[in-house]
N, C-alpha and C positions, 0 to 999 in steps of 0.2 A: 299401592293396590295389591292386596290380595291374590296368589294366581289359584287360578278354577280350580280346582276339585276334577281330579278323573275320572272317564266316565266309566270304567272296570278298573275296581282295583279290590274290590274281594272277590274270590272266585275260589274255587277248589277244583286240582288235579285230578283227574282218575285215567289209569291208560288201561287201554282194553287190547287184545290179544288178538288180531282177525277170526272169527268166528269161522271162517270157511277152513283158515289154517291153526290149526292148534299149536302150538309150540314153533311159529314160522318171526323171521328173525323182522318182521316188519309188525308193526306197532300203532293204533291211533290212540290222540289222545283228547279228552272231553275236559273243558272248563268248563262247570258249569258256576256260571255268575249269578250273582245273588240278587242284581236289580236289573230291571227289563231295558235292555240297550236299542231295542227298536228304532229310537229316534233318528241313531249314526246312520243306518243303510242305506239312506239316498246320498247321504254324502261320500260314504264308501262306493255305492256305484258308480258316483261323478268322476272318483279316481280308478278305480281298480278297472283295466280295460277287460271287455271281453266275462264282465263279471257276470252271473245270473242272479235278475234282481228278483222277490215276489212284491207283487204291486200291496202285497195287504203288508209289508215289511213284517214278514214271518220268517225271509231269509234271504238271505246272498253268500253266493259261491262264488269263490276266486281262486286261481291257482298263482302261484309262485314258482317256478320252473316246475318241477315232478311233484313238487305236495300242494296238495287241495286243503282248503280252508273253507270249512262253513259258517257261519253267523246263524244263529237264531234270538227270539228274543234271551233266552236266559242260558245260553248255550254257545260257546266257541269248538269246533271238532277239526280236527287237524291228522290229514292222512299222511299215508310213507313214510313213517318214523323206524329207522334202519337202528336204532339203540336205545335204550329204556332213557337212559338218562338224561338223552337228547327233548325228552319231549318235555321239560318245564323249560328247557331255552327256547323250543318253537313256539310253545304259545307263550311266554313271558313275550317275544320277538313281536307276536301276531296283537298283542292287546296293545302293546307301546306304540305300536303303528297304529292303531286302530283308536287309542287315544291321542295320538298324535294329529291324526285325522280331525277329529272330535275337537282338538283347542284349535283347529283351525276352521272351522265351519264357516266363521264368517265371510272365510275370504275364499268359498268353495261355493258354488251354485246346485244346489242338493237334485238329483237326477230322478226323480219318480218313474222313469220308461221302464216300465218294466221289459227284460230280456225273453224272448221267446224262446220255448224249450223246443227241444230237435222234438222230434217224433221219432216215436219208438222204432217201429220200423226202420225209419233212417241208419239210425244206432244196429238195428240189428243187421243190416248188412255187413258190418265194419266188423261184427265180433265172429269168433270163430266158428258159429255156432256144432257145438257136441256135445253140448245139452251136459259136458263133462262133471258137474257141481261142483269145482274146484271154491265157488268162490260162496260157497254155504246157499245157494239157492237149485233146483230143479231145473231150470231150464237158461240157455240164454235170452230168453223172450223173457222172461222174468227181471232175468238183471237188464238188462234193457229199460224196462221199464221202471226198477229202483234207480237207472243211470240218471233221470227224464226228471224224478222226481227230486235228486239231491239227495237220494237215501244212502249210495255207493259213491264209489269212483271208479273212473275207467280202469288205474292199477290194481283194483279189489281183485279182479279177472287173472288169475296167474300166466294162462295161455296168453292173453292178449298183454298182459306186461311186456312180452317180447317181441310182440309186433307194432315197433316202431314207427313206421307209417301207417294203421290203425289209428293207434295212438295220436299221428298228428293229424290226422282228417276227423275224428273225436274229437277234438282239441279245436277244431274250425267250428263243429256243428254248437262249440260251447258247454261239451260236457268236460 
């Protein structure tokens, strides 16, 4: 017997710069994959705890200790990359899991519940609000509401990088 075919295995690297820091020593980086990986997300939800699912399988957010991982269909985005070079082992790391997943399906029961997002507000408590633009948006009501949508990550925030228990009551409400 034949073994499957992976479900990513063409893709292209590009790393991007944080947009709020110019020349700042943290790093994300975008796979974008060449065929629509849709179909994994329920099975990624059934493993990854605490993930955020969208019920129309448009995306799933996971972290793995400090770095966040997004799924889309033709898109892997992978934050907190502390070194250029590091960012084709995280996502090299992220799709081997994420096909590893994939050859295991059958013996996974796929999770369609979708995760409900915090409310904006909620989030905005937690953040420092000083409207600072550290993190390339106007206000923290702003990124609050890119935190809600999977647009950011709570470490985008420089100020709230430091606060720790922010961070882990963020981290409860599942952003």
């Amino acid at each position: 017997m034949m073994a499957e075919k992976p479900l990513i295995e063409d893709y292209e690297i590009e790393l991007e710069d944080p947009a709020c820091l110019p020349g700042a020593p943290v790093y994300a980086a975008k796979a974008h994959i060449h065929n629509d990986v849709s179909e994994v997300m329920p099975y990624l939800n059934a493993v990854f705890e605490r993930a955020r699912y969208g019920t129309d399988n448009r995306y799933i957010i996971w972290k793995e200790g400090h770095r966040a991982y997004a799924l889309r269909p033709h898109e892997l985005a992978v934050s907190m990359i502390w070194e250029r070079q590091q960012a084709h082992e995280f996502v090299q790391k992220a799709i081997a899991r994420i096909n590893e997943i994939w050859e295991r399906r059958d013996e996974i029961t796929p999770d369609y519940t979708p995760k409900t997002k915090p409310k904006v507000l909620d989030i905005l408590k937690l953040l420092p609000k000083t409207n600072c633009g550290e993190c390339g948006l106007q206000s923290c009501m702003a990124f609050a509401a890119e935190l809600v949508e999977g647009n950011r990550f709570a470490e985008d925030c420089p100020p709230l990088a430091e606060d720790k228990e922010a961070l882990a009551r963020l981290e409860e409400l599942g952003v």
